[in-house]
N, C-alpha and C positions, 0 to 999 in steps of 0.2 A: 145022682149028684149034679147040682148046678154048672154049665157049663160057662166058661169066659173064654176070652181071647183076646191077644198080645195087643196093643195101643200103640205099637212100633208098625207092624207086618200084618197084623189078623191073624194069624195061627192060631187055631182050638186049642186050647190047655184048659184044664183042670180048673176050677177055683178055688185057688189057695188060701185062700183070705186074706193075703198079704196086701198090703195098702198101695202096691206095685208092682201089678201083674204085669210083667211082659218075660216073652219068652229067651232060652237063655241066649240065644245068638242076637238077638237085641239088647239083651244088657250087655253081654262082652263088645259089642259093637258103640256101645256109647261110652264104657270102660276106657277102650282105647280112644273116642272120641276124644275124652274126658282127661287124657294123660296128654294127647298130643296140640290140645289148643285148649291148655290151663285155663290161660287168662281169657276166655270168653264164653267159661263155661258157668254159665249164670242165670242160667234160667230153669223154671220148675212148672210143670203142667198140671193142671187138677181136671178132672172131665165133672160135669154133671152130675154122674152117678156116682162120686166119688173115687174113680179109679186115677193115679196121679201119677207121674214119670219125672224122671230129671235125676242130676242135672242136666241140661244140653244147653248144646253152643245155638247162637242166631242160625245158621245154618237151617240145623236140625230142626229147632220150632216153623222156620220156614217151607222148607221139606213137608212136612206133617200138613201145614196148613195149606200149598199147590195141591197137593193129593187129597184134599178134603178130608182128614181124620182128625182137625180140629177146627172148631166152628167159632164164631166170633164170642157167643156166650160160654162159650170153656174158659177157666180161671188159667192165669199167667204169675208166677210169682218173679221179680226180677231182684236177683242180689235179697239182700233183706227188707223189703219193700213187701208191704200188705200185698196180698192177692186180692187182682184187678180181670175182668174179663178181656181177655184178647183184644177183644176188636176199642178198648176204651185203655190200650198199652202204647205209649208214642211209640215203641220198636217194630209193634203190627198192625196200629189205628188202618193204614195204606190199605192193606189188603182185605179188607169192608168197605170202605166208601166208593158209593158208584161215583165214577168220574177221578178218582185218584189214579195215579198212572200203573201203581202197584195191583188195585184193584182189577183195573183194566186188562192190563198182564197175563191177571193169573185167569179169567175170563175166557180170555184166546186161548189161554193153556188148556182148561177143562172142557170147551167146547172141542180143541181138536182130539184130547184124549176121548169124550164123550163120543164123538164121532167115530172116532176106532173101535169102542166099544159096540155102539149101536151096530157096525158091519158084523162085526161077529158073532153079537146077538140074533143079529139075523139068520146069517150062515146055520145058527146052534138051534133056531125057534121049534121043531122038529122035538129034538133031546129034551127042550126047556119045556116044550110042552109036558111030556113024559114025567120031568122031576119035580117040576114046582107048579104045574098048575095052568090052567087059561089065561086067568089075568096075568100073572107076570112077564108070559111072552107076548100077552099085547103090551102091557107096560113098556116091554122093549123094545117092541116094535115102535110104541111111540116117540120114546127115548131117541130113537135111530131117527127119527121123521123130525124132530125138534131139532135137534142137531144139524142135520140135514138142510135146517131151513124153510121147512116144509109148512105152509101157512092155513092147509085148509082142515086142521082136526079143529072144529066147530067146541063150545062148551060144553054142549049135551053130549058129545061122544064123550068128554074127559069125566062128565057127572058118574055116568054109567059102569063109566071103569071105577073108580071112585067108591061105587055100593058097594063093588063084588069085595075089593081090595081091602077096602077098611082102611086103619090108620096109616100100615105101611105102605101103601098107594099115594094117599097125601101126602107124606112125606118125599117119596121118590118124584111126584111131581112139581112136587115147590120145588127139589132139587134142580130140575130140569128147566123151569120157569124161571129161576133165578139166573142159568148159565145163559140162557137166551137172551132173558129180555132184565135190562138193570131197573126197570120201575119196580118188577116183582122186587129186588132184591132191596132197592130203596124203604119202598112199602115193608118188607118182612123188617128191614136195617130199622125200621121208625118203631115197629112194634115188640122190638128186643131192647131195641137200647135206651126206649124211651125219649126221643126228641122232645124240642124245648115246646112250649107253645099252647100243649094241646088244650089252655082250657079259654085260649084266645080262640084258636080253630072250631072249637065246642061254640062259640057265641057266635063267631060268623056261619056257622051250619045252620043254628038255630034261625039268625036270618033272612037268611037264603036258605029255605027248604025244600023248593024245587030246581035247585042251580045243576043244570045235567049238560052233557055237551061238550065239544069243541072252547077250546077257552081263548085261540091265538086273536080273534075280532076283539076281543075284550082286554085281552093285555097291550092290543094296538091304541087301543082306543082310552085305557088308562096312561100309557104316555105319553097320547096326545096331551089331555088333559092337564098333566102335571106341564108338559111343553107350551101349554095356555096362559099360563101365569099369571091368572085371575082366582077370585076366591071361589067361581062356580068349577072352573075347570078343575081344581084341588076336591071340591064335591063330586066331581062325576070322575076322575081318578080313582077316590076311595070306595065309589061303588063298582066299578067293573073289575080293580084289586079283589076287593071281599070277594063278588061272584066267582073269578076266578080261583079263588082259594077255597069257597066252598065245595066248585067242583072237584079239585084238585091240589089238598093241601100241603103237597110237597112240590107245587112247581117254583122253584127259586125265583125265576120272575116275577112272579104274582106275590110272592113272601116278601121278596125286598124292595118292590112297587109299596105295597101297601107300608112298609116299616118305616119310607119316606114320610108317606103321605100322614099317616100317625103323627110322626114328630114333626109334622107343619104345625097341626092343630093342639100340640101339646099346653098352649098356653090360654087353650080353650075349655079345654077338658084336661086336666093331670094323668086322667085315667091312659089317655092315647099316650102317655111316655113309656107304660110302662108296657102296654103294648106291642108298642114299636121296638122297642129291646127283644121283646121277645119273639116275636114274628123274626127281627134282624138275625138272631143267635140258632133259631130253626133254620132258616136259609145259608145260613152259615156253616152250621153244622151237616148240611146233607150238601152242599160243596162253596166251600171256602172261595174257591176259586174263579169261580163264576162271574162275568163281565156287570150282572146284574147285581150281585155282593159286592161286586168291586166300589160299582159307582153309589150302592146305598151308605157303605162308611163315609165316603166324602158326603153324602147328600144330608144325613143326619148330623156329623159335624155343623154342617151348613145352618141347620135350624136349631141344633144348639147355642150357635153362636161361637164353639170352639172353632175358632177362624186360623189360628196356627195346625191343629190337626187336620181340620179339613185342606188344606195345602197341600199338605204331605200325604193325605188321605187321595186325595184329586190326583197327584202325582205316580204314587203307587199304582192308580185305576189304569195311569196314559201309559206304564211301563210296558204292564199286561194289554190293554187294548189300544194301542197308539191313535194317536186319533179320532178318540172317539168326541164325538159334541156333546154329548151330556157331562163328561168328567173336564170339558173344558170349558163350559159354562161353569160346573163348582167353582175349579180352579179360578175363575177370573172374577167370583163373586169374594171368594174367601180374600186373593191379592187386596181386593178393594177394602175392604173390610182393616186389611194391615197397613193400607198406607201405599202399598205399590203400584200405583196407580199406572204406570205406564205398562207395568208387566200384567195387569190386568186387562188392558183394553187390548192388548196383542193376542192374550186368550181368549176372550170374548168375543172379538173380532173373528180369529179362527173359530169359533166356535159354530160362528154365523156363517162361515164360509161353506163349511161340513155337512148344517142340518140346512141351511137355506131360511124362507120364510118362517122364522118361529116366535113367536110372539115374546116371549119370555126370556129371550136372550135381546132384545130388542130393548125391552124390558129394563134387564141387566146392564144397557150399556149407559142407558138414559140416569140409572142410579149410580154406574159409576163414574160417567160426566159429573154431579151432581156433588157426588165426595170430593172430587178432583177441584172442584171449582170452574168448572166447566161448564157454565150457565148455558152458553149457546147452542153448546151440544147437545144438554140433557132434558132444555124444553121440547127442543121438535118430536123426537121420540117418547115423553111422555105423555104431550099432547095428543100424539098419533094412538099411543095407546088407549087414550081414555077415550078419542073418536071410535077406534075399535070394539072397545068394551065400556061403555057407557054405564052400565051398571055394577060394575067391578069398585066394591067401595076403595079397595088399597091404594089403585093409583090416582083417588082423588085424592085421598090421606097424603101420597105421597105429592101431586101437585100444590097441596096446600103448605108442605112445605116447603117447595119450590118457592112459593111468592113470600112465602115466610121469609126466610133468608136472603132474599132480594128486595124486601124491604113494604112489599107490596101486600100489605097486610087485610085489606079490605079484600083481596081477590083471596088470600088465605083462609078468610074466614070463612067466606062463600064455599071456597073446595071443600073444607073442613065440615061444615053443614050438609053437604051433599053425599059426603062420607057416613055421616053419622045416620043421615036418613035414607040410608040404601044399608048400614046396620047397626040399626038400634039397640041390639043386645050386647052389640063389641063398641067397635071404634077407638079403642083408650088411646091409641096418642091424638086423634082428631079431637075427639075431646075436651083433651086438655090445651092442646093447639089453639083450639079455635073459643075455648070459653077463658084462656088465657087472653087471649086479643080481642075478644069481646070485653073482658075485664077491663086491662090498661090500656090499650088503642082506642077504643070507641065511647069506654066508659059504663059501659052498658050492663051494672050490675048483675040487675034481674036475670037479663038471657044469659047472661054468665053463668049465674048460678044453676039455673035452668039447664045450660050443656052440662057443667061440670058435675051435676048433681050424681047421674049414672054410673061416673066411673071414680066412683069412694066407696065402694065394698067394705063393709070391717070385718068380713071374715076374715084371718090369718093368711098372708101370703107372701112367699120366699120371697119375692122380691121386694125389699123397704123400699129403694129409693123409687120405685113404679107408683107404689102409692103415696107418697110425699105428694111428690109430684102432680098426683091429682088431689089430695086433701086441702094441699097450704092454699090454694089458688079458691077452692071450693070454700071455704073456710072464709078467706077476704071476700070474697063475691058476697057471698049470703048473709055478713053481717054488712056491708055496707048497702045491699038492697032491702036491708032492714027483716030478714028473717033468722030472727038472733035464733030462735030455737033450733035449727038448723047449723049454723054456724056455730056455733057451742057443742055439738056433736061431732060435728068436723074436726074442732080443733081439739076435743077432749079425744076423738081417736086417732087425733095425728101427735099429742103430746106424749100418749102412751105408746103409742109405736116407735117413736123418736123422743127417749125421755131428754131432756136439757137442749134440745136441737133449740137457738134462738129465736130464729123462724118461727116455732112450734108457738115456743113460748109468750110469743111475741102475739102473735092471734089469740090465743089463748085468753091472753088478758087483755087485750083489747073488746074482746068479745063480751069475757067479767065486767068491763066497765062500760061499753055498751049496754047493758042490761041494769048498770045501777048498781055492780057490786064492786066498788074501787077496794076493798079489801083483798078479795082474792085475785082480783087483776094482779095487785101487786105482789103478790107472794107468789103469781105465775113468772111474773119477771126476774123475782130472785131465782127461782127455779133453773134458769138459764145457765147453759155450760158455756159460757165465751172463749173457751179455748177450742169449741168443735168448728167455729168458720177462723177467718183473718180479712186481713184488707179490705178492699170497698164493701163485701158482704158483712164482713162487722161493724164498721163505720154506720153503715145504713142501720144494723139493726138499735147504736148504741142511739142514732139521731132520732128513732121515732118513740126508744122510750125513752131521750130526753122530753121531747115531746108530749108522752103519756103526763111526765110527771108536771111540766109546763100548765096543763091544762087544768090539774086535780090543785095548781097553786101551790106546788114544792118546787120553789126555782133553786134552792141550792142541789138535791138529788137530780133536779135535770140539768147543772152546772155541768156537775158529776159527769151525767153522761155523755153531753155535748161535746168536753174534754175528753173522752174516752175514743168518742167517733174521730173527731181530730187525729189522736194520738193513730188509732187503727189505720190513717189512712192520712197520712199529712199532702199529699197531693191532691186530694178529691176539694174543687172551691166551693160546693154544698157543704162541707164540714165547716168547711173555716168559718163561713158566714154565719150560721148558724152558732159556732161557738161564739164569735164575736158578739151576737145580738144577745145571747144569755152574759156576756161580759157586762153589757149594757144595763141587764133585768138585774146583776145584783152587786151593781154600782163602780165598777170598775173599768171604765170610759176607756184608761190610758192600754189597758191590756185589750182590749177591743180594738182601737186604730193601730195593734201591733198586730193583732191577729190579720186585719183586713189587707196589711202592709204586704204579708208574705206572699198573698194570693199571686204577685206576679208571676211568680218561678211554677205557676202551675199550667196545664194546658187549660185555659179557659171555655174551651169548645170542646170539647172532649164527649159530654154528656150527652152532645146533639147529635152522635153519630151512632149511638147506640141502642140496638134493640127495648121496646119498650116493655119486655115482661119480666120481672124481679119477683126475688122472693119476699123481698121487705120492699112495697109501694114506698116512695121517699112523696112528701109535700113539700113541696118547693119552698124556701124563706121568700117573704115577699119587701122583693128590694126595696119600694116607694115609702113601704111602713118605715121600714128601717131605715131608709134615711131621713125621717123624719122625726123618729126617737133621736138620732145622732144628735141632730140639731137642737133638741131639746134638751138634751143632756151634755152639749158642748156649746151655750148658746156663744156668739160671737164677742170676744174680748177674754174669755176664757185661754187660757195659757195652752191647751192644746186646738185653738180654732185654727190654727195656722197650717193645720194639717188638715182638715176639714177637705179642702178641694181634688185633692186627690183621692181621699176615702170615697167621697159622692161620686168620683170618677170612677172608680173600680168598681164602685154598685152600678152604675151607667152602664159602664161596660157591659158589665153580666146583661144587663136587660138588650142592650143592643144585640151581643153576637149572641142571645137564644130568639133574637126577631122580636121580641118585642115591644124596642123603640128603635127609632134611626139613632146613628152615631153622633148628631152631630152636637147637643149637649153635651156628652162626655168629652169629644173634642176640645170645645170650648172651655169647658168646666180645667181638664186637667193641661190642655195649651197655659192657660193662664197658672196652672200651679208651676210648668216648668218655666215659669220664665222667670217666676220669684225663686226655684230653688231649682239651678241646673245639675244640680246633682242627686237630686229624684231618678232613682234607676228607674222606679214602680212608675212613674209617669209616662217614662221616654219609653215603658212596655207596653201600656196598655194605647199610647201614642201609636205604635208600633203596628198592635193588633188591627186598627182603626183603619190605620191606612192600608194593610193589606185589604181590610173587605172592602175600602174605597176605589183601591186599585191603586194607588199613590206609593209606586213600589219603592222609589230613590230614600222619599221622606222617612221611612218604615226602615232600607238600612241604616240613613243618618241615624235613626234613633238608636238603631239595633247598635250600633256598632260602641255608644257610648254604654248603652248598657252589659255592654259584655266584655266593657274594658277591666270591671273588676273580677266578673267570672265568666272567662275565655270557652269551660269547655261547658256552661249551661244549656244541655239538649236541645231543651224546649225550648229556645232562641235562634240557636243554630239554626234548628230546622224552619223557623220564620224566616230567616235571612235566607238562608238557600232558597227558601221559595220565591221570596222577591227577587235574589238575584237572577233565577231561574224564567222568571214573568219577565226579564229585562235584556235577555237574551245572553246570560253569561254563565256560558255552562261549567266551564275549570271552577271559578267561584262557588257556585250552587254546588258541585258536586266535592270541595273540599267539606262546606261547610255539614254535609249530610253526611261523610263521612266520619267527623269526628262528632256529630250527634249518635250517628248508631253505634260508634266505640262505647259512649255514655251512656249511652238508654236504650241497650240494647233491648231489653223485653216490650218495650214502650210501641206499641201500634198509634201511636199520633206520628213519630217521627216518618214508620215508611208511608201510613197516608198523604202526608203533606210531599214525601220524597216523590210517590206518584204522581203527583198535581205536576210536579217540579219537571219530572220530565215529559210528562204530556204538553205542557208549557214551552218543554225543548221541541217537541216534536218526537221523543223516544217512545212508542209508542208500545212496541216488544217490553223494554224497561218498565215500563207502569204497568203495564200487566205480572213482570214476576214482582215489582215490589208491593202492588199489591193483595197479591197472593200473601206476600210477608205478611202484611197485615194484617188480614182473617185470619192467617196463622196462629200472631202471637195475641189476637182477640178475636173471640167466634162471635163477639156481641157488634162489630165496627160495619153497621149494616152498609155504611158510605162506601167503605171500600171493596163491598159485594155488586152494591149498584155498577164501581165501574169499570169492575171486570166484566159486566152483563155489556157495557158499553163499549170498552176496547175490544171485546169480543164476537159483538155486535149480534144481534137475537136471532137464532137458528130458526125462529118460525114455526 
C-alpha cells in the first residue's frame, strides 16, 4: 500500500485518500487552534501534489513556511479568495524576496537550524552510512560545510555527487544553495514565479552574446554616462546597462540603469517605452526597495514629463536614501518644471555639493536659470557646456533657445543649424526653432522650408500639437518659396490632423489659391472652426482671410472679415486700420475716420516688442497707400475734411513709433489739428506718444493729463504718464499713476514694461527686475522685456 505522511509533523500514515491527510494529533491541534483564535482562522493550504490542510491561523502557515514544509509555489487560499501561490499572497510575498526583511529572517533562521543539523549529521555519518547510503552522508557532510561557511567544495566535487544522487541530490542542493547564498534563491525566485521582462532580457542576450564577467566597471561606467548629460553619454549608458544585464539579468542596478535610459529615448523609438516599463517592473519585483528602484521611479517620471510624480517620486528616493545626488538632481529638475524655482535651485545646488564635478547637473542648473528668467545665470553654464561637449546636439538646441528668447535670433538660428547638423535624423524642436526664424526673421523661405522639411512626418503620432507645430510653419515656407506641391501636402496633412484648426485652414487655402484654385481655397476657409482660437490669434487669422478675399475682388466678404478681426481683438491697431481701409473700399469714409479715431485707447507699440514667429504671418496695411486713398475719398471741402489731420496723424504715428519715419510730420500734422479743436483727446494722445520718444516728458503729461480728464482710470495712459513722470524725477507721482493702471490692466504686459523703464528711470533697479519678470509673465511673446532682464542682470559670460 502506498505510503503518505502528515503535512503538519511528517509522521508515516497510511494513505487514506482523503483530500487531508494529516495525522490525528495534528488535526486536534489545529481543532483547538481553530476554537481559540476564530477570527484568524482563515487560511487553507494546497501542496503541489495535491494534498491540502486548513483551516489555520497566520501563525500556523507561518510556522510551516520557517520550517520549510511549504514552498513559495504551494497554493494559499485566504478567506474566499481564489487560490494563489504563497510566495505571490501579500500575508507571505516577505518570506521569498531576497532582500525583504521577512525573507532575510527566516534565512538566519534555516542556516542556524541547518547548522545544527549538519553537526549532528556528522556526529551520525558512521550509522547514515550504514542506512542510506554513500552519497547521502556526503550530501551531509556537504550540507554541514555550506552552512558552516565553508568555501572551498569546487563545482566538479558537487557534479559528482550529483550522478550518484539523481534527482534527490539536486534537489537537497538547491536547498542548501538557496539558504546560503540569495542569488541562488533570486535565480530559482525568477524561474518559479516568472519575473517580468524576460523577452526584453532575450534581446539583450541576443546582443550581447559574449557578455561574461565582472559587471561593477560597467555599471560605473553607465552612471557616469547618464551623469554626462549629453546624447553620447545616454548611448554609452545604454550599452554598458544592456552588457551588464546580459551578464546578469537580475542585478537591480543594471535593470533600473537601463529602464532610465530607455525612457530617455522613448520619443525616438516607442518601442524603448515599453521596454523600460518592463525592465522597471523586473527590478522592482526582485526588490522594491532598492536605492537603484528608488531613484529609477523618479527618473522615468522625469522623462515622462509627469513632473508632479516625479516630486513626490524624487522625495520618496531622499526618505530612503538621504542625500543621495542622483534623486536631488530629479528633485530639482521636476521643482523647475512646476514653477518652484527657488526650491529647485536649493536642490540642485545640493545636488552639486554631494556628487561634485558633474556635468549634468551643471547642466540642470543652467536650464533652470533659463525657466526662472535667469538669463545671466543660465548663459555661463550653458555656454561652458557646449565648450565641454561640442558635439552634444541638445545643448546647442538648447542655446538656440537661449538667444531665442533674448531676442537674439540670428545667433538662434546658427545654434539651431548646428543642432540639426550634429542630428540629422532628430533635432524637431531646432527644427522648428530655427526654420521658424529663418521663416519670419530673415525671410528666407527656401532654407526654411529646407530645415522644416524633416520634421513633418505624416505617419500617426500621439502628439498633435508637436506636429502642428512643425507642419503650419512648413506648409507657409514651402508655398511662399514657391514649392506649392509640397506645401499642399503640408497643409492637406496638417488640416486632417487638426480638422477646422484656422491656422490649418488658413494654409490650406492659401496654398489652393496659390496654385490657381480660388474654389477650393474658399470652401478651405469655410471649413474653419472660429471658436477653436480667440483674441489676437483670431484677429490675425479673420485679417488675412479678409485679405484672401480682398485680392480674389470680394470686398464685401473681406468687409466681413476685417470686422470680425476687429470685433476678436478691439485693442490690436493692425485691426483697426485694416477695418478702417476696407470702410474705405466699400464706400463708407465717415465709419472709417471712426474706426481710425479709437486707435488712441490702444497700445500703439505694442507689436514692436514682440517675438516674430506666428501662426498666421499678418502683412502689414501700408499706411502711405492709405493715406492717400483717404484723401481721395475725402478730397478737401468735403464735410468730413475737417477731421482729416488727425486721421493722417494717427497713420503718421503708426509709421513713426514702428521706425519707419521720424516724428516730426505727425507732430506738425496733428499740433495743428489741436489747436483748431482742443478738445481732440486722439491728438493730445498721439501728441503724448511723440514726445515721450522725443524725450519731451512735461509736454507728454500737459497732454496726458487733458486727455485723461474724461477717462481718469484709462491704463494705457496712465502708464505713459507715469513714465514721463518717472523720466522727470517724481516718483510718488509715477508710482500712483502705475498703480491704478495695473488695477485696470491687470493682465496687459505693456503696462509692467513701461513700469520698468519707469523705475530704472528712478534708479530702482531690484524694481524693474521683478516688474519685468511681471511682464514675460503675463506675455512669453514681450522679447523687450526679456532683453532687460539680460541687462539689469548683466551677462554671466
Amino acid at each position: 500500500m502506498l505510503r503518505t505522511y502528515c503535512f503538519s509533523c511528517g509522521t508515516e500514515m497510511e494513505d487514506t485518500g482523503q483530500d487531508v491527510p494529516v495525522c490525528t494529533a495534528c488535526a486536534n491541534e489545529s481543532a483547538a487552534d481553530s476554537g481559540e483564535i476564530s477570527d484568524d482562522v482563515r487560511y487553507r493550504i494546497k501542496r503541489g501534489d495535491g494534498r491540502s490542510e486548513g483551516p489555520l491561523t497566520y501563525e500556523q502557515v507561518e510556522d510551516r513556511i520557517r520550517k520549510g514544509l511549504l514552498s513559495g509555489e504551494d497554493r494559499c487560499r485566504v478567506g474566499d479568495r481564489d487560490w494563489g501561490r504563497v510566495d505571490q499572497t501579500a500575508d507571505f510575498e516577505g518570506y521569498f524576496i531576497p532582500g525583504d526583511p521577512k525573507f532575510e529572517d527566516i534565512q538566519r533562521g534555516r542556516k542556524e537550524t541547518a547548522g545544527a543539523i549538519a553537526s549532528r549529521k556528522r556526529r551520525e555519518t558512521a550509522s547514515s552510512l550504514a542506512r542510506v547510503g554513500v552519497v547521502l552522508a556526503v550530501l551531509a557532510i556537504l550540507a554541514g560545510l555550506y552552512f558552516a561557511g565553508a568555501t572551498l567544495i569546487d563545482d566538479e566535487t558537487l557534479e559528482s555527487v550529483q550522478e550518484e544522487g539523481g534527482s534527490m541530490v539536486d534537489a537537497a542542493i538547491l536547498k542548501i544553495r538557496k539558504a546560503m547564498d540569495p542569488e541562488v534563491a533570486r535565480k530559482d525566485l525568477e524561474e518559479k514565479r516568472g519575473l517580468p521582462g524576460q523577452e526584453v532580457i532575450d534581446e539583450i542576450a541576443a546582443a550581447w552574446p559574449d557578455a561574461t564577467g565582472s559587471i561593477e566597471e560597467r555599471l560605473t561606467l553607465g552612471r557616469l554616462g547618464l551623469l554626462q548629460g549629453t546624447r553620447a553619454g545616454w548611448g554609452a549608458a545604454q550599452r554598458e546597462f544592456e552588457y551588464a544585464v546580459a551578464v546578469d539579468p537580475n542585478n537591480v542596478d543594471a535593470l533600473a540603469g537601463l529602464a532610465v535610459v530607455y525612457a530617455q529615448f522613448r520619443d525616438e523609438d516607442p518601442t524603448f517605452n515599453t521596454k523600460s516599463l518592463a525592465l522597471y517592473d523586473r527590478a522592482a519585483k526582485i526588490d522594491g526597495k532598492a536605492p537603484a528602484v528608488l531613484r529609477a521611479q523618479a527618473g522615468m517620471s522625469i522623462m515622462a514629463g509627469a513632473w508632479e510624480d516625479a516630486e513626490s517620486r524624487s522625495r520618496k528616493c531622499l526618505e530612503s536614501v538621504p542625500d543621495d545626488g542622483i534623486c536631488l538632481w530629479y528633485l530639482g529638475n521636476s521643482l523647475t518644471q512646476l514653477g518652484r524655482y527657488s526650491e529647485a535651485e536649493k536642490a540642485l545646488s545640493a545636488s552639486k555639493t554631494i556628487m561634485g564635478d558633474v556635468p549634468v547637473v551643471d547642466l540642470s542648473l543652467g536650464r533652470s536659470a533659463l525657466e526662472t528668467y535667469q538669463y545671466s545665470k543660465a548663459g555661463a553654464p550653458l555656454r561652458a557646456f557646449a565648450d565641454r561637449y561640442p558635439d552634444d546636439p541638445d545643448i546647442h538646441a538648447l542655446l538656440a533657445r537661449y538667444h531665442n528668447e533674448l531676442g537674439d535670433y540670428d545667433s538662434a538660428i546658427e545654434e539651431g543649424l548646428l543642432a540639426i547638423s550634429l542630428d540629422e535624423s532628430g533635432a524637431f524642436g531646432s527644427r522648428v526653432l530655427a526654420g521658424g526664424l529663418l521663416l519670419h526673421h530673415r525671410g528666407d523661405a527656401a532654407k526654411a522650408a529646407e530645415v522644416l522639411g524633416p520634421a513633418t512626418p505624416h505617419d500617426a503620432s500621439p502628439d498633435r500639437d508637436r506636429r502642428i507645430s512643425a507642419l503650419l510653419p512648413a506648409s507657409i515656407a514651402a508655398r511662399e518659396a514657391g514649392e506649392l506641391a509640397d506645401s499642399l501636402d503640408y497643409a492637406t496633412a496638417l488640416a486632417d490632423l487638426a480638422p477646422g484648426y484656422p491656422p490649418a485652414q488658413l494654409s490650406l487655402a492659401l496654398t489652393y489659391y496659390a496654385m490657381g484654385n480660388e474654389s477650393d481655397a474658399e470652401d478651405a476657409l469655410k471649413q474653419a472652426d472660429t471658436t477653436a482660437i480667440e483674441g489676437r490669434d483670431l484677429a490675425r487669422f479673420h485679417t488675412e482671410a479678409g485679405r484672401f478675399y480682398t485680392e480674389v475682388g470680394r470686398a464685401r466678404l473681406a468687409h466681413f472679415e476685417y470686422d470680425a478681426a476687429h470685433k476678436a481683438d478691439p485693442t490690436w491697431p493692425t485691426a483697426a486700420v485694416t477695418l478702417a481701409r476696407s470702410y474705405l473700399a466699400v464706400e463708407n469714409p465717415q465709419s472709417a475716420l471712426d474706426t481710425l479715431h479709437s486707435i488712441w485707447k490702444m497700445d500703439l507699440d505694442a507689436e514692436t516688442h514682440d517675438h516674430p514667429i506666428e501662426s498666421v504671418p499678418i502683412v502689414a496695411p501700408d499706411m502711405r497707400a492709405f493715406d492717400v486713398e483717404i484723401r481721395k475719398a475725402i478730397p478737401q471741402g468735403d464735410q468730413l475734411s475737417g477731421r482729416l489731420p488727425v486721421t493722417r496723424g494717427t497713420l503718421e504715428v503708426l509709421r513713426c513709433l514702428s521706425g519707419e519715419t521720424s516724428c516730426d510730420r505727425a507732430r506738425t500734422s496733428l499740433s495743428d489739428a489741436k489747436r483748431s479743436d482742443e478738445s481732440d483727446v486722439a491728438a493730445r494722445v498721439y501728441l503724448a506718444w511723440i514726445a515721450l520718444e522725443q524725450g519731451r516728458y512735461e509736454s507728454a503729461i500737459e497732454d496726458l493729463d487733458r486727455a485723461l480728464t474724461n477717462d481718469p482710470v484709462q491704463p494705457i495712459l496712465l502708464s505713459l504718464r507715469g513714465l514721463a513722470y518717472a523720466n522727470l524725477g517724481d516718483a510718488d507721482a509715477a508710482a500712483r499713476d502705475f498703480k491704478t493702471a495695473h488695477k485696470h490692466g491687470v493682465s496687459y504686459s505693456g503696462i509692467s514694461r513701461r513700469n520698468a523703464e519707469a523705475l530704472i528711470a528712478l534708479g530702482d533697479e531690484a524694481g524693474a527686475l521683478s516688474m519685468s519678470i511681471e511682464a514675460v509673465k503675463s506675455d512669453d511673446r514681450d522679447v523687450t522685456s526679456r532683453k532687460r532682464l539680460l541687462a539689469l542682470q548683466g551677462d554671466g559670460g
